[in-house]
MARSE-670055 format. One line per field, with one value per residue (C-alpha): residue in three letters; x, y, z. Coordinates in Angstrom, 3 decimals, decimal comma. Example, Ala and Ser with C-alpha at 12.3 -4.5 7.8 and 13.67 -1.06 7.14 Angstrom:
<nodes>
type c(ala_ser)
px c(12,300_13,670)
py c(-4,500_-1,060)
pz c(7,800_7,140)
</nodes>
This chain:
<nodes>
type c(unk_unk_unk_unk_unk_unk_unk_unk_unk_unk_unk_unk_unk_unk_unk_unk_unk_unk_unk_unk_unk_unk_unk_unk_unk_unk_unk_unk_unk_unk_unk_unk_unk_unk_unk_unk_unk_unk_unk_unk_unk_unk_unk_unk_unk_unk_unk_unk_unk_unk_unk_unk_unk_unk_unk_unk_unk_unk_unk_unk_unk_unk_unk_unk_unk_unk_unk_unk_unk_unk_unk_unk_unk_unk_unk_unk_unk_unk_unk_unk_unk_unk_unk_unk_unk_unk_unk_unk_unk_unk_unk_unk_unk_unk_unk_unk_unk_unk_unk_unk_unk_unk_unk_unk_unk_unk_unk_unk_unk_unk_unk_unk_unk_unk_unk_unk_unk_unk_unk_unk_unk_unk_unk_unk_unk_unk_unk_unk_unk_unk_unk_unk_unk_unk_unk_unk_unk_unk_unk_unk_unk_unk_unk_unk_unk_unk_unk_unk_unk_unk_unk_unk_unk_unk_unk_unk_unk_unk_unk_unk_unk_unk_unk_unk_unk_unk_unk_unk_unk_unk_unk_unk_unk_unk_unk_unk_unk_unk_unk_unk_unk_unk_unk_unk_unk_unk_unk_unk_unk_unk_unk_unk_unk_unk_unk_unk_unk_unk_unk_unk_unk_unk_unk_unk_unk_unk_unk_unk_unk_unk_unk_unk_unk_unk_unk_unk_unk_unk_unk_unk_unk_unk_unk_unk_unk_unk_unk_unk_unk_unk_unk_unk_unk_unk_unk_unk_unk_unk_unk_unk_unk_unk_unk_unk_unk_unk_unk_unk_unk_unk_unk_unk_unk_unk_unk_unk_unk_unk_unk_unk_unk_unk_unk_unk_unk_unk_unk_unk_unk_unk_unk_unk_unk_unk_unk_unk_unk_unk_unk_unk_unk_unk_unk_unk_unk_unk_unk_unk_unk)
px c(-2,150_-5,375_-4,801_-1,603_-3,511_-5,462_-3,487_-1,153_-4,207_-5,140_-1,564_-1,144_-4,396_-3,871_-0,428_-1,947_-4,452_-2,146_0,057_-2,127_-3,844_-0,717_-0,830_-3,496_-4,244_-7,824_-7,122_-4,931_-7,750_-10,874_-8,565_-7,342_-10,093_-11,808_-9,039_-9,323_-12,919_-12,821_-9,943_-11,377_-14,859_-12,550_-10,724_-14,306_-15,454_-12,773_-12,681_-16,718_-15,804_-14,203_-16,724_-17,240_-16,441_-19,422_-17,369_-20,151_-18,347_-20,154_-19,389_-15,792_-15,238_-16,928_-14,605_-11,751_-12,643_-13,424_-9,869_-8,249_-10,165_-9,568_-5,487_-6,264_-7,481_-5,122_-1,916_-2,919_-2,754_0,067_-1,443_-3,891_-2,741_-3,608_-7,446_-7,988_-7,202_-11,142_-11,829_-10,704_-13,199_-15,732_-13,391_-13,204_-16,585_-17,028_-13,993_-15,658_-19,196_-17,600_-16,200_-19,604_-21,603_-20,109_-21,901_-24,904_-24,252_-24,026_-21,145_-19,875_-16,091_-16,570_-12,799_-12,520_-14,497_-12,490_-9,391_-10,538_-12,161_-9,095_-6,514_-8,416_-7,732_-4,402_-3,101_-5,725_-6,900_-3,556_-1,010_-3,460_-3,510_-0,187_0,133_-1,191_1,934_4,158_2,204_1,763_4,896_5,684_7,900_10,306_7,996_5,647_2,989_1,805_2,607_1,480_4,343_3,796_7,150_7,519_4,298_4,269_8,610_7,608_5,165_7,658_9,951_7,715_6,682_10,474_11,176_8,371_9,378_13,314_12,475_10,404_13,022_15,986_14,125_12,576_16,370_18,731_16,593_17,464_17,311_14,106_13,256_10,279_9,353_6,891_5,131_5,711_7,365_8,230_10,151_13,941_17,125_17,989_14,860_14,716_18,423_18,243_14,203_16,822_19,551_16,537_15,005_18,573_19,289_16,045_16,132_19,510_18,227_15,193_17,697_20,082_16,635_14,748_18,410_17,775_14,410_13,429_10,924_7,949_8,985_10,113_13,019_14,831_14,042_16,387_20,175_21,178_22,141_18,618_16,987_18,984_17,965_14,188_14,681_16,234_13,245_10,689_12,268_12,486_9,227_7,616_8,953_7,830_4,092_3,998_4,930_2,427_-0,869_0,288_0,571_-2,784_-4,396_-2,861_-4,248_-7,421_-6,989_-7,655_-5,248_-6,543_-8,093_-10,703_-11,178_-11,892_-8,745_-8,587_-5,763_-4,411_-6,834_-8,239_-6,994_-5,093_-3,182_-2,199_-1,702_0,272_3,894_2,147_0,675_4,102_6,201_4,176_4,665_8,027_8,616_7,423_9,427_12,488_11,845_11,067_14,182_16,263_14,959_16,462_19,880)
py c(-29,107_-27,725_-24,619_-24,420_-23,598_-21,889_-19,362_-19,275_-18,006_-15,007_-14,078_-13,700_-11,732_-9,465_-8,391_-7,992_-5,577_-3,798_-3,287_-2,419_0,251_2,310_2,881_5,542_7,803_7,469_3,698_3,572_6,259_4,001_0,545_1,909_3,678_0,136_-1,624_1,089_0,783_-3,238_-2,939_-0,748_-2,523_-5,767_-4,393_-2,863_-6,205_-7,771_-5,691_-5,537_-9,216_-8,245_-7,828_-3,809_-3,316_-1,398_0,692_2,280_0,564_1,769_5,747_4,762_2,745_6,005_8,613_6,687_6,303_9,864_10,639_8,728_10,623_13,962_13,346_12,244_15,897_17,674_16,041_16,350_19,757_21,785_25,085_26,484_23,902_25,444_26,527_22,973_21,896_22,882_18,933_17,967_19,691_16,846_14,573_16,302_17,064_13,029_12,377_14,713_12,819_9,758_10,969_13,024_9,817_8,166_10,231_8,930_5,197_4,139_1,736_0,390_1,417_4,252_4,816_1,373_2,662_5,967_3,762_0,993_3,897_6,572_3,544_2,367_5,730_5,991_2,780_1,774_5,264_6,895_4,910_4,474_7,976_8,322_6,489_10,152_11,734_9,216_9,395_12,724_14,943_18,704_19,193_22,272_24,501_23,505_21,407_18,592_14,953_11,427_9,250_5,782_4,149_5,391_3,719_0,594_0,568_-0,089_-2,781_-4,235_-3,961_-5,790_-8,781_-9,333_-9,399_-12,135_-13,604_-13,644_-14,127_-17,043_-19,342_-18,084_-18,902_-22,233_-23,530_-21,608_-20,468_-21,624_-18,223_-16,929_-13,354_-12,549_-15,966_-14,918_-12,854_-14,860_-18,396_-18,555_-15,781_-16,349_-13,770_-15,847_-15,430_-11,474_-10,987_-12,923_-10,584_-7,364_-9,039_-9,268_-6,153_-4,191_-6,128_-5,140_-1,649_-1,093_-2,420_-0,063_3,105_2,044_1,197_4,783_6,231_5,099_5,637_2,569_1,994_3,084_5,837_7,806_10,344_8,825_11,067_9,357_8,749_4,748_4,809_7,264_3,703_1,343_3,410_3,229_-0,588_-1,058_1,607_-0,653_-4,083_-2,821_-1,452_-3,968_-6,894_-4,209_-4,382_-8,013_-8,558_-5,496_-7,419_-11,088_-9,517_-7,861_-11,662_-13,588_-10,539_-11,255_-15,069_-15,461_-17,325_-14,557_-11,335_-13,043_-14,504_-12,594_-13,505_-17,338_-18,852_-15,605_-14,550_-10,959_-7,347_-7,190_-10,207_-8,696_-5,102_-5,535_-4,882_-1,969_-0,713_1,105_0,654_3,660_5,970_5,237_5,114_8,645_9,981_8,673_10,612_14,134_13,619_12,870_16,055_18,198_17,331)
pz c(-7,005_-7,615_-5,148_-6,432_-10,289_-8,555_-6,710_-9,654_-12,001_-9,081_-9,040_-12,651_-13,108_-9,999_-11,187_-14,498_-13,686_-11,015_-14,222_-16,624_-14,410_-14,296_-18,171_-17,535_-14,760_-15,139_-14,292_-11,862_-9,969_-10,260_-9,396_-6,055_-5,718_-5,493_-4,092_-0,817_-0,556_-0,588_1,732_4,787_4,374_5,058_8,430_9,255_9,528_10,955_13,965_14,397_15,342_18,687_21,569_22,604_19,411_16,370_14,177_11,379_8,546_5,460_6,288_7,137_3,766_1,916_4,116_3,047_-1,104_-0,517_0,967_-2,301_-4,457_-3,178_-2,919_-6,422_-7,251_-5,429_-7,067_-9,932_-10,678_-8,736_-9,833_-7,329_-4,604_-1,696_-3,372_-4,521_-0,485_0,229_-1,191_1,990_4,190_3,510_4,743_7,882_8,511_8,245_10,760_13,151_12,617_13,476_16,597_17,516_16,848_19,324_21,870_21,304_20,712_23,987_23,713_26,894_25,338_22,687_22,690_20,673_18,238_18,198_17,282_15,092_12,766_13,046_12,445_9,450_7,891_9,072_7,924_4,780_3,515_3,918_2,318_-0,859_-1,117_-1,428_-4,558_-5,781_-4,791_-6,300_-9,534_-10,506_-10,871_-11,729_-14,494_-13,769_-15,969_-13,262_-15,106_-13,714_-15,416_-14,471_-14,292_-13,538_-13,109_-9,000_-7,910_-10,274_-9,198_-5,729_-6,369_-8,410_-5,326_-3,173_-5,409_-6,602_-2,747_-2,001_-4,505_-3,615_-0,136_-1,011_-2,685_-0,867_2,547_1,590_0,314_2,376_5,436_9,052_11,371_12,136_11,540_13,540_15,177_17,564_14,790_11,506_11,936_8,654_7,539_7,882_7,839_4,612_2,850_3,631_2,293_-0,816_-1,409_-0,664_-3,224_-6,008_-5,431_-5,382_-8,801_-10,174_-9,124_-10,582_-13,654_-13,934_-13,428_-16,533_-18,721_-17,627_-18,228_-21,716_-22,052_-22,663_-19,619_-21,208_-22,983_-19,483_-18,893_-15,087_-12,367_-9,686_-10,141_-10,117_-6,209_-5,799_-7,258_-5,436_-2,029_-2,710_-3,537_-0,101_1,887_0,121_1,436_5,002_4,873_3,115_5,105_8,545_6,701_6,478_9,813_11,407_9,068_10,585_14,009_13,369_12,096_15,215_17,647_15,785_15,969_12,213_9,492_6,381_6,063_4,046_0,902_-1,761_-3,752_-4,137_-2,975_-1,727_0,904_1,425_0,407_3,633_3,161_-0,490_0,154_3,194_2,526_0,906_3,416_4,711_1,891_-0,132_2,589_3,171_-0,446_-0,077_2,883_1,504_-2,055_-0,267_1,125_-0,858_-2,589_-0,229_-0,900)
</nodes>
């Protein structure tokens, strides 16, 4: 009972303050800002655990803050886009130190290294980033606007689909989705998450229609919604699985512990982790048609 108060408590303030950020720009910058940093210092650690393995985990965390930052700069401003891409060049020059470095390190497998560091940027650093893109928009005059209802939508998405999958799965569940991965997930629980999030998704398209979703004009047509719902539930469900295969390659039960009763930042940012760029891919291409 008492872990139950207690993870109930870390939910409510975590959503709270995922929320909340996305009223301001400034915000919603600094929190996953933070929320990146905390998150590659985690999988830095995780991974220095495995013999042959020394991945320099403060300049990693730092590359990848940096890399959040600077996507932060160049969305939000579409004029002078391809000026403003110099802010990457530190970014680079830090990739290439951490690939130099390895010369002189003398580990018995460098090419570890090489791929623990790289895939923390690839799948921590990048998807963060992205937020960026789904948060700041060009209006057709071509100024730049920070619209929160794409990024907070998909995080919406994924808790109404844990939460879905959740009860549907511990009443109705009997077939196992990904046994030999995650045991506990069932076929049951992942439609009745898709059923939720679909509802939910066509109910944020009639109340942007009306502008009643914090004051915002829509920007996607009801079955544009209802797609992105469905992206983020197959993604999101595919991030799940990829962090619990990740833990039981690592022979750990959580990331950490730095959210009680809810483990570490992997463990919570998971479904995340590809639902934001697929949430992405999915938009830019619909945007061709």
């Amino acid at each position: 009972m008492k872990n139950f108060i207690v993870r109930a408590i870390t939910g409510i303030l975590f959503v709270a303050a995922i929320v909340a950020s996305f009223l301001r720009p400034e915000a919603m910058v600094l929190l996953f800002a933070f929320i990146t940093g905390l998150t590659i210092w985690e999988f830095g650690g995780l991974v220095n655990q495995r013999e042959g393995v020394a991945i320099n985990r403060f300049i990693t965390t730092v590359a990848g803050v940096y890399f959040f930052l600077a996507m932060t700069f160049f969305c939000s401003d579409v004029y002078g886009g391809m000026a403003k891409s110099v802010v990457f060049i530190p970014y680079l020059v830090t990739v290439i130190y951490l690939i130099v470095a390895e010369l002189y390190l003398k580990q018995t497998d460098p090419i570890n290294d090489w791929a623990y560091t790289m895939f923390s940027q690839m799948y921590i650093a990048l998807p963060f980033s992205l937020l960026n893109v789904l948060a700041f928009n060009a209006t057709p005059e071509g100024i730049v606007m920070f619209n929160p209802i794409l990024p907070l939508s998909v995080f919406v998405f994924l808790w109404m689909n844990d939460t879905g999958a959740y009860c549907v799965g511990s009443l109705l569940g009997r077939h196992k989705l990904f046994p030999r991965v995650s045991p506990g997930k069932s076929w049951e629980g992942s439609i009745g998450g898709c059923v939720v999030v679909l509802a939910v998704a066509w109910g944020i398209a009639n109340y942007v229609d009306n502008g009643q979703l914090l004051g915002m004009t829509s920007m996607l047509a009801t079955w544009e919604w209802l797609g992105l719902g469905l992206v983020v539930v197959v993604f999101g469900t595919w991030g799940d699985l990829v962090e619990s295969l990740f833990k039981r390659t690592m022979g750990i039960k959580d990331s950490g512990n730095i959210l009680p009763g809810h483990g570490g930042m992997l463990d919570r940012f998971d479904s995340s982790l590809l639902a934001i760029p697929a949430a992405v891919v999915y938009l830019y291409t619909i945007s061709l048609f």
